[in-house]
MMTF fields as JSON, N, C-alpha, C and O atoms, coordinates in Angstrom:
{
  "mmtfVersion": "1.0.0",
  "mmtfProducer": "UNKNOWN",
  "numBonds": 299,
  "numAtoms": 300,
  "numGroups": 75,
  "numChains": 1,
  "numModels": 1,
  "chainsPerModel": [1],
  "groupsPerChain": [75],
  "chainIdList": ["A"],
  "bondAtomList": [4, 2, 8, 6, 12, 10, 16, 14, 20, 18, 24, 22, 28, 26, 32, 30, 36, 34, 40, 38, 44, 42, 48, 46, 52, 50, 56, 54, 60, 58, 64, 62, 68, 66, 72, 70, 76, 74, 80, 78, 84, 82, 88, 86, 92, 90, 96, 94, 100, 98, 104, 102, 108, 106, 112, 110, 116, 114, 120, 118, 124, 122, 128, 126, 132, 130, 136, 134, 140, 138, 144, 142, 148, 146, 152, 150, 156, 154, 160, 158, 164, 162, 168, 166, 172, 170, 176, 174, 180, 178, 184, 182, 188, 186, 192, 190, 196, 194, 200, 198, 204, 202, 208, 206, 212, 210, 216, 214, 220, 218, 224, 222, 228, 226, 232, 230, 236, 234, 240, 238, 244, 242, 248, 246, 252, 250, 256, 254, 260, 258, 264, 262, 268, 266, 272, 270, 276, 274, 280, 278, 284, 282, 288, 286, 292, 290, 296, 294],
  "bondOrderList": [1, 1, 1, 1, 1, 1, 1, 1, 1, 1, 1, 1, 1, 1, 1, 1, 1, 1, 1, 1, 1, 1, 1, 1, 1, 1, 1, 1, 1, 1, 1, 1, 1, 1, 1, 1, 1, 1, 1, 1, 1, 1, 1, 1, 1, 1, 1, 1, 1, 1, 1, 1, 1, 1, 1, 1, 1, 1, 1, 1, 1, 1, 1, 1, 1, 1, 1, 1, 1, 1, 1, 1, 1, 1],
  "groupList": [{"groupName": "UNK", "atomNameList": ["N", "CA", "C", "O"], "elementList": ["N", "C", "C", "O"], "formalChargeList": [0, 0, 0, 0], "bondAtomList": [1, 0, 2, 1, 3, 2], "bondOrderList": [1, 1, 2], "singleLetterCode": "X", "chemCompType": "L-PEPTIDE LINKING"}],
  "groupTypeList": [0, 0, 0, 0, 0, 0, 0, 0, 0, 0, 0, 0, 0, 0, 0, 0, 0, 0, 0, 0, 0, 0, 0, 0, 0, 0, 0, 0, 0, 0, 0, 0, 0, 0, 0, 0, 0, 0, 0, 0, 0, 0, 0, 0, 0, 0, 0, 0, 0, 0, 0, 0, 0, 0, 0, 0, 0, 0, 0, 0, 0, 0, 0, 0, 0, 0, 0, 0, 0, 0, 0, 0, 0, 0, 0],
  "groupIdList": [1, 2, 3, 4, 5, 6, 7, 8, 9, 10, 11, 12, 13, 14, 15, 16, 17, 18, 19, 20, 21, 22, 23, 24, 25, 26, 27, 28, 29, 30, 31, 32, 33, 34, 35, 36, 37, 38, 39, 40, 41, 42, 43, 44, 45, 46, 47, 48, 49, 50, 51, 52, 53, 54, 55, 56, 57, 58, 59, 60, 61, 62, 63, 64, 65, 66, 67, 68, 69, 70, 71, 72, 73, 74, 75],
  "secStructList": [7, 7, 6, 6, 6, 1, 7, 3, 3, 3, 3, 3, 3, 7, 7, 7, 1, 1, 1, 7, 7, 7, 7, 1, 7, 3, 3, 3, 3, 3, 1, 1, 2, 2, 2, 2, 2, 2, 2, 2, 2, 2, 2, 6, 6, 7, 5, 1, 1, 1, 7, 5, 7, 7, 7, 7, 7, 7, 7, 7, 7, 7, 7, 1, 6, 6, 1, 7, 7, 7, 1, 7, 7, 7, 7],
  "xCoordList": [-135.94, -134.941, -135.177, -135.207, -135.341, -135.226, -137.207, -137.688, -137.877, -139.189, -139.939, -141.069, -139.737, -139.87, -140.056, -140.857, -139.262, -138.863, -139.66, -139.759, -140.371, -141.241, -141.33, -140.633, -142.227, -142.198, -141.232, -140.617, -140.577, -139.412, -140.282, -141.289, -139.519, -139.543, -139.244, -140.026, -137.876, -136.828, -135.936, -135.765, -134.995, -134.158, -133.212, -133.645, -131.648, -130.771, -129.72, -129.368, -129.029, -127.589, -126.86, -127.478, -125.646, -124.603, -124.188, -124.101, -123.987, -123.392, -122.532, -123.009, -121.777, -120.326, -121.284, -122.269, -120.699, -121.358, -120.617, -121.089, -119.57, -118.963, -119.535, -120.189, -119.287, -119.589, -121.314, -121.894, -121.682, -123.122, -122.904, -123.831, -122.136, -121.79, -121.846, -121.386, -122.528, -122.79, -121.545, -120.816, -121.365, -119.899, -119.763, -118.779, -121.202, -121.341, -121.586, -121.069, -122.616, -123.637, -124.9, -125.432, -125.168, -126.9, -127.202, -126.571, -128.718, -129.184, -130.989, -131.682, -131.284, -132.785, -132.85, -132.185, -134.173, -135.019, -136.12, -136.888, -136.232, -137.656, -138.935, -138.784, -139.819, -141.024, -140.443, -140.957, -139.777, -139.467, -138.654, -138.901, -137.984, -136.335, -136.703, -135.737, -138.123, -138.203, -137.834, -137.222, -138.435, -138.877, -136.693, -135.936, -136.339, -134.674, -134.005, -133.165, -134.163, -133.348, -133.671, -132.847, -134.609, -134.926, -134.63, -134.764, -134.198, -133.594, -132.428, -131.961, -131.812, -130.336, -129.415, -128.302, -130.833, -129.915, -130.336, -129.44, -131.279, -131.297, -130.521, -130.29, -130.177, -129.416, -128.412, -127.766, -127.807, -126.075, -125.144, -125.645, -124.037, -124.002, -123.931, -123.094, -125.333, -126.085, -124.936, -124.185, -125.298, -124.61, -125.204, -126.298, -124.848, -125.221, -124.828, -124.135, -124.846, -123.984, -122.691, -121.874, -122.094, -121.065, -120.276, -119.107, -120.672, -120.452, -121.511, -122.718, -120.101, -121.141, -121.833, -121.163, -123.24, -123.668, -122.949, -122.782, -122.587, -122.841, -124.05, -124.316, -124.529, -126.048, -126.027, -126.303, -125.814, -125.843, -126.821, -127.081, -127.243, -127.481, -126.617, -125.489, -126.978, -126.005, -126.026, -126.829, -124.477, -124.206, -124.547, -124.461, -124.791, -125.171, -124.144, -123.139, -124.0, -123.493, -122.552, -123.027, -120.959, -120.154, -120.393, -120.843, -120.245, -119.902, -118.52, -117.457, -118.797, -117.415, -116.345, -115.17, -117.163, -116.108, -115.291, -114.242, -115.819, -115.051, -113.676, -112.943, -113.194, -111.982, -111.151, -111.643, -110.043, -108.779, -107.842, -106.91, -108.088, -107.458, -106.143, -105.558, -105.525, -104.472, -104.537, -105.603, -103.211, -103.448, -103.924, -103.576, -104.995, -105.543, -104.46, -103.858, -104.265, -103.613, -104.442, -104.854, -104.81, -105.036, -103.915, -102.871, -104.337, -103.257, -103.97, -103.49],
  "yCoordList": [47.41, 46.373, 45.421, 44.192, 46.181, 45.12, 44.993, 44.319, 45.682, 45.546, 44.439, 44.315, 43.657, 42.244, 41.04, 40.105, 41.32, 40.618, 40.799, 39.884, 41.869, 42.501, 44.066, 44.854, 44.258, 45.483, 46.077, 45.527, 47.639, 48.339, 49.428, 50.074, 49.377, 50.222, 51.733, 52.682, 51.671, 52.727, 52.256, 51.044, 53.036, 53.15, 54.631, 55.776, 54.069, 54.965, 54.851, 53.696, 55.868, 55.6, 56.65, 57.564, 56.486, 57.237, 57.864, 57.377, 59.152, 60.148, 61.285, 62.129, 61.291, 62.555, 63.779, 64.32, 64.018, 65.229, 66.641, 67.778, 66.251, 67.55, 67.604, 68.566, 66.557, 66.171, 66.214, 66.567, 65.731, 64.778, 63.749, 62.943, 63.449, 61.724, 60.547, 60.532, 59.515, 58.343, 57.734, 57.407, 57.593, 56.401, 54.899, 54.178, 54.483, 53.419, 52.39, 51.273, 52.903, 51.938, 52.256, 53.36, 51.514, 51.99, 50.892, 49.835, 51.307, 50.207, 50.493, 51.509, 48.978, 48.329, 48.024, 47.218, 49.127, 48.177, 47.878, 48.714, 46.346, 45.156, 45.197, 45.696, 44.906, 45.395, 43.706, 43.85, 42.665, 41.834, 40.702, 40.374, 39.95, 39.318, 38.348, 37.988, 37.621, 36.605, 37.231, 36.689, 38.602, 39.414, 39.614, 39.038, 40.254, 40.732, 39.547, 39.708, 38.118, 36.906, 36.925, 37.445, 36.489, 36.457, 37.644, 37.492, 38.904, 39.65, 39.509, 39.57, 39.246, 39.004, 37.8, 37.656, 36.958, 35.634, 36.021, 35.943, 36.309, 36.7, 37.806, 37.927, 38.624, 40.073, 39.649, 39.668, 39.159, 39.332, 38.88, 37.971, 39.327, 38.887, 39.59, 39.745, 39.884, 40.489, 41.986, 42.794, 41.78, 43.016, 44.112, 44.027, 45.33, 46.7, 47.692, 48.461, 47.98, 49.134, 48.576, 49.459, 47.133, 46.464, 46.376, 46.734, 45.936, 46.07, 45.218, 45.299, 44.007, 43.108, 43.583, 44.124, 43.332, 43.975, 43.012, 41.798, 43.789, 42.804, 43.378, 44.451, 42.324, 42.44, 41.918, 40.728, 42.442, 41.26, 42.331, 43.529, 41.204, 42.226, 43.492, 43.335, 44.346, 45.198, 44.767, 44.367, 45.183, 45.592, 47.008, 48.184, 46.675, 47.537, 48.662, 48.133, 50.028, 50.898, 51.039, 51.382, 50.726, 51.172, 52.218, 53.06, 52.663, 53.995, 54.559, 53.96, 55.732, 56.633, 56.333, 56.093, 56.401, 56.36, 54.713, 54.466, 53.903, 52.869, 52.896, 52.036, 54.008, 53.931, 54.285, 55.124, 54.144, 54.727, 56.032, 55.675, 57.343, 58.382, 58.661, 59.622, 58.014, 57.979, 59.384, 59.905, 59.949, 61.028, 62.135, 62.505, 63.293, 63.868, 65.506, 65.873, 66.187, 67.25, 68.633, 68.813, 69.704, 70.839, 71.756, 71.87, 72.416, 73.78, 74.75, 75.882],
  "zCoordList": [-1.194, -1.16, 0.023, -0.05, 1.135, 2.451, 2.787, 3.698, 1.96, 2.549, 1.742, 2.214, 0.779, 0.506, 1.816, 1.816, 2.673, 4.246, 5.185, 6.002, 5.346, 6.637, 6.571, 5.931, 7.289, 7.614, 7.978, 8.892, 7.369, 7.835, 8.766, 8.475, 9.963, 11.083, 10.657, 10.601, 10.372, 10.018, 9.382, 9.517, 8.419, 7.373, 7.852, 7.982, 8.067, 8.084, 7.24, 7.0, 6.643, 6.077, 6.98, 7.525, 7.095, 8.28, 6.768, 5.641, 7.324, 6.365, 6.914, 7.673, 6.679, 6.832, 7.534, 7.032, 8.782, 9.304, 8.257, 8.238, 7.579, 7.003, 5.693, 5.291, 5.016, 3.507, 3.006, 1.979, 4.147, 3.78, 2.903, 2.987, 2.152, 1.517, 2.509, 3.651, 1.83, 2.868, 2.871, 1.935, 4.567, 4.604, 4.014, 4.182, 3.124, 3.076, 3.833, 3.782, 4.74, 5.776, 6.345, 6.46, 6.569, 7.328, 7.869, 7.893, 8.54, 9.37, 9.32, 9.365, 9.202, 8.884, 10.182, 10.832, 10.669, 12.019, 11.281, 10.805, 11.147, 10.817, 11.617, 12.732, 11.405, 12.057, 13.266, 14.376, 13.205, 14.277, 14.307, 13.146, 14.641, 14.51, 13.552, 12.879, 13.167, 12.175, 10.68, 9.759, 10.76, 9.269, 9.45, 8.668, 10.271, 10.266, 9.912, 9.027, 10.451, 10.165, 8.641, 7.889, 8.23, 6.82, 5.825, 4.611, 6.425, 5.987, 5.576, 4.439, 6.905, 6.715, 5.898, 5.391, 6.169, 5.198, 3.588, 2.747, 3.297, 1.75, 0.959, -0.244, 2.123, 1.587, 1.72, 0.673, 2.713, 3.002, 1.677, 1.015, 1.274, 0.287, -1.336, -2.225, -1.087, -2.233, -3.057, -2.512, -4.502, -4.872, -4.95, -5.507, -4.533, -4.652, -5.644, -4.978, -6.419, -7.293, -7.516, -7.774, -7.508, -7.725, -6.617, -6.762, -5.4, -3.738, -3.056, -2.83, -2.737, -1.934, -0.53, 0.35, -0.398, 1.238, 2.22, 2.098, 3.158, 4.635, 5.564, 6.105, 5.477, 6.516, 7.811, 7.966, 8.52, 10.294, 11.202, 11.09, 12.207, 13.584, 13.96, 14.427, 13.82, 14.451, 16.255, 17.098, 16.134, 17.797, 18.759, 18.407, 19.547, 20.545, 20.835, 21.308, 20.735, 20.858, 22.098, 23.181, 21.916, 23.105, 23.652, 22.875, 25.069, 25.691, 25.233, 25.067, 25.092, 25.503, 26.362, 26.088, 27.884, 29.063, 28.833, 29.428, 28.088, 27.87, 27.678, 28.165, 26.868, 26.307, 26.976, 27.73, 27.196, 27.926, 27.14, 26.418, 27.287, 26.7, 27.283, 26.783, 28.263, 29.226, 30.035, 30.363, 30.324, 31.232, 30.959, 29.838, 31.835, 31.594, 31.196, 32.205, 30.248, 30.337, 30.238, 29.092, 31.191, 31.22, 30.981, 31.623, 29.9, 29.973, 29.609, 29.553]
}
């Protein structure tokens, strides 16, 4: 599907650590950002099994300690 565009690096789908069923996403690393742009503008959009894709850059992975869990409770 996405190797029409460039070389694929790697191919993931995120899947249920309990289930193993895919959550319905994954992520294309392109062999380099020309082959990924041209990826992304021809796919995005596109229908899948009757499910439009969204294709973008992914974002860079938040930290943990980012979040605020408020006060700490030991018991």
């Amino acid at each position: 599907m996405f190797a029409e565009f460039g070389e694929i690096q790697e191919a993931t789908v995120i899947t249920d650590k309990f289930t193993g069923r895919s959550k319905g996403f994954g992520f294309v690393l392109m062999g380099d950002a020309e082959q990924a742009q041209k990826a992304i503008k021809a796919m995005d959009g596109k229908d899948l099994d009757g499910r439009p894709l969204k294709v973008n850059v992914a974002r860079p992975k938040r930290e943990n300690r980012d979040r605020d869990y408020g006060p700490r409770r030991d018991y």
